[in-house]
C-alpha positions as CSV (number, residue, x, y, z in Angstrom):
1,X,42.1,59.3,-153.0
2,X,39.4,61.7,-154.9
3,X,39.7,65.3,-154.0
4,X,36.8,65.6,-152.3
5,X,38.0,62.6,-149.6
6,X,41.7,64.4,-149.3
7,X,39.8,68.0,-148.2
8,X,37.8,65.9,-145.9
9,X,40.7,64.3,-143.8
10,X,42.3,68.1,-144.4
11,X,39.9,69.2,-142.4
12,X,40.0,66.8,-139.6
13,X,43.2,67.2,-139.6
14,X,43.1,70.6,-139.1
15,X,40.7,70.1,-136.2
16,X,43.1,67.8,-134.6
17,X,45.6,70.1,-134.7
18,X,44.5,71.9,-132.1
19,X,44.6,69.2,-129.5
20,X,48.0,69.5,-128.7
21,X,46.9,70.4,-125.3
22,X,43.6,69.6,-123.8
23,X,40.9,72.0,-125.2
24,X,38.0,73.3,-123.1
25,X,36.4,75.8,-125.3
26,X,35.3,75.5,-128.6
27,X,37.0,75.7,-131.6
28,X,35.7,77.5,-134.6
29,X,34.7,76.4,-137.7
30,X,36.3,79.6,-139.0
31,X,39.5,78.7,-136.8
32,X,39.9,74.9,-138.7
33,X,39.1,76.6,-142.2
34,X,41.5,78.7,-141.9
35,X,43.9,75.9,-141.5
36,X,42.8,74.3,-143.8
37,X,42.7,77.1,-146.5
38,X,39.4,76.9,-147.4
39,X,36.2,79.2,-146.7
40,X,34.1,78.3,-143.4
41,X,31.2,77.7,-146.0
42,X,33.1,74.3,-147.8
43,X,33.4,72.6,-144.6
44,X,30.2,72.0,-144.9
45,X,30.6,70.3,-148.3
46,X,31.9,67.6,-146.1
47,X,29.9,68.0,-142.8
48,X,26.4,68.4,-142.2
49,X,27.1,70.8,-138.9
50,X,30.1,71.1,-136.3
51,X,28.6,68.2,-134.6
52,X,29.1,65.7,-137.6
53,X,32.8,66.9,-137.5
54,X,33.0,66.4,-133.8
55,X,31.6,62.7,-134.6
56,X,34.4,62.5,-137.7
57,X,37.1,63.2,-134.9
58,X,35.9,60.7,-132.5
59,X,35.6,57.8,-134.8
60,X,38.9,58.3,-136.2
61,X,40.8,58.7,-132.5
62,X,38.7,54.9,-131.8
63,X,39.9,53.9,-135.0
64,X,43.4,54.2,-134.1
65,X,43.0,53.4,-130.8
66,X,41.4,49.7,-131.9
67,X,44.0,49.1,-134.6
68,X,47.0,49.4,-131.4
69,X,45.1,47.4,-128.8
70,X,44.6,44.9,-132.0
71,X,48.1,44.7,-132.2
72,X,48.6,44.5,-128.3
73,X,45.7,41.5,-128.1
74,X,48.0,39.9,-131.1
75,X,51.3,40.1,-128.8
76,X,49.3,38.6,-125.1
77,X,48.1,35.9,-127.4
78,X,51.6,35.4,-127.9
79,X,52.6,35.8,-124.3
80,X,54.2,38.9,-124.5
81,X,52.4,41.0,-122.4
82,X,55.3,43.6,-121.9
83,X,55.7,44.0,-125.7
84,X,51.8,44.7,-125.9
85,X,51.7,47.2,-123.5
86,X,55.0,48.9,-125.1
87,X,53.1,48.9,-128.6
88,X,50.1,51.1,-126.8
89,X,52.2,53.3,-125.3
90,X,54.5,54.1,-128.6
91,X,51.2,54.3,-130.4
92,X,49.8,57.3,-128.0
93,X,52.6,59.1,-127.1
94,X,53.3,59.1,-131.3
95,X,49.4,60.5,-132.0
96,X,49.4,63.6,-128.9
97,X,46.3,64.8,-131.3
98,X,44.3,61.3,-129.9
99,X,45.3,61.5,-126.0
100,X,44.3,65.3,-125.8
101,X,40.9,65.3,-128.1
102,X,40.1,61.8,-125.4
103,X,41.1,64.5,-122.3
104,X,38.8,66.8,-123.5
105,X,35.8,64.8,-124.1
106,X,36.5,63.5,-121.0
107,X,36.8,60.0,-122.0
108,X,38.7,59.1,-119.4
109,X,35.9,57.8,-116.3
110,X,33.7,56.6,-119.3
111,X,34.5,53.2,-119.1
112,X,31.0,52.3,-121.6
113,X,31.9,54.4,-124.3
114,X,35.3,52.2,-124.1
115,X,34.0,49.4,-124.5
116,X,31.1,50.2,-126.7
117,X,33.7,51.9,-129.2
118,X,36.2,49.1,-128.8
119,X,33.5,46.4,-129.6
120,X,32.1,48.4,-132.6
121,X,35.3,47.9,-134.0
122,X,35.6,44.3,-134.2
123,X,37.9,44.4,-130.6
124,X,37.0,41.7,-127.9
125,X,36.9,43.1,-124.8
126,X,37.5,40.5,-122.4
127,X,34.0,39.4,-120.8
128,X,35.1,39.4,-117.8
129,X,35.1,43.2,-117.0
130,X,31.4,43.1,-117.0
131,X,28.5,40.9,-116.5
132,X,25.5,40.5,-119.5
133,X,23.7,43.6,-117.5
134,X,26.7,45.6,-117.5
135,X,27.7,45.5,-113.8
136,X,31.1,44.9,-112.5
137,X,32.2,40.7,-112.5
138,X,35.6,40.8,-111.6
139,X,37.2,43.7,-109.5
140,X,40.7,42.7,-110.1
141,X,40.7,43.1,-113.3
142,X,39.1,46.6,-113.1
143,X,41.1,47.4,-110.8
144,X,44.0,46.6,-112.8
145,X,42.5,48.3,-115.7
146,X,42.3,51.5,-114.0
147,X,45.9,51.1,-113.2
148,X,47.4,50.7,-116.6
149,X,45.3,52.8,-118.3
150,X,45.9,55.8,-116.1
151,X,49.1,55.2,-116.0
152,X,49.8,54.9,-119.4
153,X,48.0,58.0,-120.1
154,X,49.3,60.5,-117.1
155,X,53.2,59.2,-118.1
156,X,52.2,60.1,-121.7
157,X,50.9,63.4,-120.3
158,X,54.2,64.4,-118.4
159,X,56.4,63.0,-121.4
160,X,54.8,65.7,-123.4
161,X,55.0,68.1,-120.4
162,X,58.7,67.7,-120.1
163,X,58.8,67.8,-124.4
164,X,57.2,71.1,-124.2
165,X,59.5,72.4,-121.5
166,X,63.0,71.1,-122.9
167,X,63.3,69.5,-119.7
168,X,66.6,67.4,-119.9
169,X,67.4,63.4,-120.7
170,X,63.9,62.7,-122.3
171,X,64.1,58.9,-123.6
172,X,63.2,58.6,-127.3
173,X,59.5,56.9,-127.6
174,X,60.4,53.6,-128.5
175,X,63.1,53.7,-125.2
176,X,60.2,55.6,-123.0
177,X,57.5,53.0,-124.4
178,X,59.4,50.0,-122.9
179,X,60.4,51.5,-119.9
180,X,57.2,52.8,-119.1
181,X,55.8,49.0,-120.0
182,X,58.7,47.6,-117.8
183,X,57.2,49.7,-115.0
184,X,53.9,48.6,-115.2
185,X,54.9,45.0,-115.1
186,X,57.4,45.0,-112.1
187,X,56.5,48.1,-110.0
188,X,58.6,50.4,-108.8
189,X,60.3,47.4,-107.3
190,X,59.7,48.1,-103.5
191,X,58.1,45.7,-100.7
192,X,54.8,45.6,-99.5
193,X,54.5,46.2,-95.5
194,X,53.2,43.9,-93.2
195,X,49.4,43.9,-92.7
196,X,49.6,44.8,-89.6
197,X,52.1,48.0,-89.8
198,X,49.2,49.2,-92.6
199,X,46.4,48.8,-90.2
200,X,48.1,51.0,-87.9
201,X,49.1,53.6,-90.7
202,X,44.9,53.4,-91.4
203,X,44.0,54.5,-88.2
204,X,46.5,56.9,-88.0
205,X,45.4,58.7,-91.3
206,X,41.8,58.1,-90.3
207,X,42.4,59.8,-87.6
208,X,44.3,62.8,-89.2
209,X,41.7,63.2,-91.8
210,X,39.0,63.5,-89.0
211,X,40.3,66.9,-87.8
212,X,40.2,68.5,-90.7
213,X,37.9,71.6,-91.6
214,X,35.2,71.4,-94.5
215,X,35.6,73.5,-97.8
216,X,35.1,76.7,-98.1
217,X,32.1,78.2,-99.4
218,X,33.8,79.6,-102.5
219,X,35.1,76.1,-103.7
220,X,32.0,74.7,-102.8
221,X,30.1,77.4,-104.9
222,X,33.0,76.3,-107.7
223,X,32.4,72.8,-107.7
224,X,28.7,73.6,-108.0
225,X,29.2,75.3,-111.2
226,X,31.5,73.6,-112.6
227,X,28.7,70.1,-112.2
228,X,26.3,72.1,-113.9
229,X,28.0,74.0,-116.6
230,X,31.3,72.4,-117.1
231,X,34.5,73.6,-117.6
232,X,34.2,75.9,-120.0
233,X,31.0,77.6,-118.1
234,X,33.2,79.2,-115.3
235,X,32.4,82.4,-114.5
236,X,32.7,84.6,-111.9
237,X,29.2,85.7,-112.3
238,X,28.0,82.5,-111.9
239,X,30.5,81.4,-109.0
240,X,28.9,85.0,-107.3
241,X,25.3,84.1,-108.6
242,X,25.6,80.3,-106.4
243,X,26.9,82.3,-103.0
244,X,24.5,84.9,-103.4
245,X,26.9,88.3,-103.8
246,X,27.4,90.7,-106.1
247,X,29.6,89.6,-109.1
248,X,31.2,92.9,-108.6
249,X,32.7,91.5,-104.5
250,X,34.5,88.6,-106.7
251,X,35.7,91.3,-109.1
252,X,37.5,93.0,-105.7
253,X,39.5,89.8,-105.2
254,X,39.8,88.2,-109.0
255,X,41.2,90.3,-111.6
256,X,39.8,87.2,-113.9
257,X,38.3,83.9,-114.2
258,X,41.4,82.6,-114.6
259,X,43.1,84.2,-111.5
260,X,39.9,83.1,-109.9
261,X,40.6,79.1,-110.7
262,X,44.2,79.4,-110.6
263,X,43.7,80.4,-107.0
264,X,40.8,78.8,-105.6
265,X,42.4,75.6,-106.9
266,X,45.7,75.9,-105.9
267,X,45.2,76.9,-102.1
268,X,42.8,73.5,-101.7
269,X,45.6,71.7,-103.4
270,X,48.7,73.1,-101.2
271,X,45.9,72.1,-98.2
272,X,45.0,68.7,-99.9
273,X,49.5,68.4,-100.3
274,X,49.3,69.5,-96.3
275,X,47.7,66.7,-95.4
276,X,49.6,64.0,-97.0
277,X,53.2,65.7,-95.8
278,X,51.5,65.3,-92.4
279,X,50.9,61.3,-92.7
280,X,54.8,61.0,-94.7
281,X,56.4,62.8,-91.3
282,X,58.4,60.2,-89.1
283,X,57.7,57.6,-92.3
284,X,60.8,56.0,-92.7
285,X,60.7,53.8,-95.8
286,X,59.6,54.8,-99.4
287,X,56.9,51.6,-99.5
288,X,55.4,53.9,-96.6
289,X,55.7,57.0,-98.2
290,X,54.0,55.5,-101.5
291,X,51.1,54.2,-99.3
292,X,50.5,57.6,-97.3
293,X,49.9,59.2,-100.4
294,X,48.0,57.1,-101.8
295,X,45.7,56.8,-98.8
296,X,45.4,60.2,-97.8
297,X,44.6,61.4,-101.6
298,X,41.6,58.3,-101.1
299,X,40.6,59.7,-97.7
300,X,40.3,63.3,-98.9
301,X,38.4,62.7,-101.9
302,X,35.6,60.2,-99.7
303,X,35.8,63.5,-97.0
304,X,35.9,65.9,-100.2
305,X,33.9,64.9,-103.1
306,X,33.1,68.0,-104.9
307,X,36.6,68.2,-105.6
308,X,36.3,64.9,-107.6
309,X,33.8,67.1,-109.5
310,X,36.3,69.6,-110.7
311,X,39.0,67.1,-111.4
312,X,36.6,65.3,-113.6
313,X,36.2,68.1,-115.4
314,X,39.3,70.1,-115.4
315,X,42.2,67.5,-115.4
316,X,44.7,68.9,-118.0
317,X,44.2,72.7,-117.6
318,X,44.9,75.1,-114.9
319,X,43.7,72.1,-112.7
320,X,44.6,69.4,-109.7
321,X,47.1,67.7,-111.8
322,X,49.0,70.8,-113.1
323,X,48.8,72.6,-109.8
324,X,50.3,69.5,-107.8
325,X,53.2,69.2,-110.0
326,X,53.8,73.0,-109.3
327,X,57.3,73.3,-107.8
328,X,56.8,76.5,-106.2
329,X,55.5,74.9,-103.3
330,X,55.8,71.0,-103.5
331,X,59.0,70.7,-103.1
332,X,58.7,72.7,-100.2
333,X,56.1,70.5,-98.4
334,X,58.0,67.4,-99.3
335,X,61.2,68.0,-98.1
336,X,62.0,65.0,-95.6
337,X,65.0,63.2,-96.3
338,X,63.2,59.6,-96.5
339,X,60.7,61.4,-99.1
340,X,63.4,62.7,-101.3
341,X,65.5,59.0,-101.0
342,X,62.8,57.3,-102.3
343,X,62.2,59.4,-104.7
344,X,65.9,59.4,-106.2
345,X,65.8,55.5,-105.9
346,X,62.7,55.3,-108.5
347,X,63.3,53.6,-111.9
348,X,64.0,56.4,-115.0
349,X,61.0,55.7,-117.4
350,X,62.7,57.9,-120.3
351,X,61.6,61.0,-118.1
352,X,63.6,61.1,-115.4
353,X,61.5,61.0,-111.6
354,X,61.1,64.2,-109.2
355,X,58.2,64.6,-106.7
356,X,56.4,66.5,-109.0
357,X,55.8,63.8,-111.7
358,X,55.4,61.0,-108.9
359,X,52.7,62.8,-106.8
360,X,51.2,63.5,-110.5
361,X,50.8,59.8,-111.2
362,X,49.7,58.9,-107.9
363,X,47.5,61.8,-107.5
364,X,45.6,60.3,-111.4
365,X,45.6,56.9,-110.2
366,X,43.7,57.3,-107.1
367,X,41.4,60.0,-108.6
368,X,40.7,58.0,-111.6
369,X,39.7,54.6,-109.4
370,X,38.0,57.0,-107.0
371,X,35.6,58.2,-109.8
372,X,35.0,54.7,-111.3
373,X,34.4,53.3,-107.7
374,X,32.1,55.9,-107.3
375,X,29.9,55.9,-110.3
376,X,29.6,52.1,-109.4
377,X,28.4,52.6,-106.4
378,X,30.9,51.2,-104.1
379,X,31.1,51.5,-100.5
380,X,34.1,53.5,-98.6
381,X,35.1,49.5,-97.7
382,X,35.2,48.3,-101.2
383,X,36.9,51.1,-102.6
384,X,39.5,51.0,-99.6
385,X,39.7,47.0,-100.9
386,X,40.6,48.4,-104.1
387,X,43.4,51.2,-102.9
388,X,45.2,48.1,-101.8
389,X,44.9,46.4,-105.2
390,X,46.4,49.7,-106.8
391,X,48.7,50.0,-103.9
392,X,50.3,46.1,-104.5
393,X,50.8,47.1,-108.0
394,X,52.6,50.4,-107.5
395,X,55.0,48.6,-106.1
396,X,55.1,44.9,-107.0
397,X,53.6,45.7,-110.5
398,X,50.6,43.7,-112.6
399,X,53.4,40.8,-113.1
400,X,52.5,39.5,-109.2
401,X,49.5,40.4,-109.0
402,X,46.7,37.5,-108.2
403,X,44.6,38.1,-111.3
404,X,47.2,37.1,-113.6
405,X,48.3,33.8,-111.8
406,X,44.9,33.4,-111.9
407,X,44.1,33.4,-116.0
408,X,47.8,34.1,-117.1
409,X,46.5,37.5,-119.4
């Protein structure tokens, strides 16, 4: 390796070092030079600008991420479909760097740049996500997609969590990797209600939703900025600027942008938590439980959309997904007996289960199919259709699910 090729990967490597948590503002090129231990001027030796760096990141995170779903393509050929999934997972949750820099693009609704990536590399995606014009061919599939993939990533998410908190009797990543793959394939091993009982839990939660008040101006004037500046163009100037009051009547009840987000956020999430503790109460079974939540978080994002828009663009920071883990108040709402069986009969992936961590994955899952539904343009019916899909493999896993009866992948 010449010299001038071992500065260059120094460099990225120094840029990737500060990904060990998603990152919504810019770095400096001063920041990764001093890193590095160079002056900000020899970066660019090696880079035209800060873009071409940003580019040098991204096509290394795709590199790696091709070479493990080479490896996972090599073990379904195989028939080893648990084993391929395990390799993925033990390859992510062993490069953080690559799952936060993907957070913080935000990657993860992007389903083109994917595949584009993916296929640049030399990896067949299977044909049969997409038609020759690009639009959706077989919904299963997606659907399935979705499921994997977000599960993969929010499990390594609060693997990293419970890393950074010393939280107690984390599996190594080899043991979490198979465990978590295990999950995926079986479910969380619980059965599936009769049609007819989730008809009536529909119009029941219908029902529910129905009653409940719109958003308040201030998290509509939130979700406005952040769809037009993103997450790193909060301000309260702007937030005052979109409901048409002095910046200085915020000031009087936000010491700060962040106290601003923190609580504008986490009052619509305790209200969002609310609603689903309403549809759990008299629920006697944890298959119920699983499918109130799951519902209800589907039914307030069609009621709510704007708050898709900040999840979009703030999932990993002082966001939906952090403040519905919070324990200050969800263990609180959830505190029927039925809830807290089901939640102690769950399977350990390597990070042992509590309703914080559960309602985190099904909160990503939902939101996650929810945005891709959306962006293709399906109807409240279809994407309904599709909560079902995700909801049979939450509990019964991918292993019994129609679609790979069907082609046996």
């Amino acid at each position: 390796m010449t010299e001038s090729a071992s500065t260059r990967d120094k460099i990225i490597d120094a840029a990737f070092s500060f990904y060990r948590k998603p990152v919504f503002t810019n770095i400096s090129l001063s920041q990764i030079a001093q890193k590095v231990g160079i002056s900000k001027a020899a970066i660019f030796k090696h880079f035209s600008n800060k873009e071409a760096l940003g580019q040098a990141l991204f096509e290394r995170m795709f590199d790696g991420i091709a070479e493990a779903i080479r490896r996972m393509i090599e073990c379904c050929k195989n028939g080893k479909r648990v084993e391929a999934m395990s390799e993925a997972i033990n390859f992510l949750i062993n490069h953080r760097e690559y799952v936060m820099y993907f957070q913080s693009r935000q990657c993860i609704a992007d389903e083109a740049t994917l595949v584009h990536e993916l296929r640049k590399r030399g990896v067949a995606v299977p044909d049969s996500f997409f038609r020759a014009d690009g639009s959706l061919k077989d919904i299963d599939l997606y659907v399935t997609s979705i499921y994997v993939g977000t599960t993969i990533f929010i499990f390594a998410l609060l693997r990293f969590q419970a890393l950074d908190t010393d939280a107690p009797n984390i599996a190594d990543s080899a043991d979490f990797a198979d465990k978590l793959a295990a999950l995926i394939e079986n479910g969380i091993g619980k059965n599936i209600p009769e049609k007819e009982r989730l008809a009536q839990l529909d119009a029941r939660f219908k029902s529910a939703m129905q009653k409940k008040a719109p958003l308040t101006d201030e998290l509509l004037a939130f979700a406005s900025v952040v769809s037009e500046y993103g997450a790193a163009g909060i301000t309260i100037e702007r937030l005052a600027k979109k409901l048409r009051l002095a910046k200085s009547s915020l000031y009087s009840r936000y010491k700060n942008k962040s106290e601003m987000i923190e609580s504008l956020i986490k009052n619509e999430v305790i209200r969002m938590h609310g609603m689903i503790a309403e549809n759990i109460e008299g629920l006697t079974t944890g298959e119920e439980c699983t499918y109130a939540v799951l519902r209800t978080e589907l039914l307030y994002f069609i009621k709510y959309p704007q708050i898709v828009d900040i999840c979009s663009s703030l999932i990993g920071i002082n966001d939906f997904v952090d403040r519905a883990e919070a324990p200050d108040f969800v263990d609180t709402i959830y505190d029927s007996v039925y809830w807290k069986r089901f939640i102690a009969s769950l399977p350990n992936v390597g990070i042992p289960p509590t309703s914080q961590r559960v309602l985190g994955w099904f909160f990503a899952i939902v939101v996650t199919m929810f945005i891709h539904c959306r962006r293709l343009g399906f109807s409240d019916k279809r994407m309904f259709a599709a909560l079902k899909k995700l909801y049979a493999m939450t509990e019964s896993g991918i292993g019994n699910t129609a679609v790979h009866k069907r082609d046996g992948s």
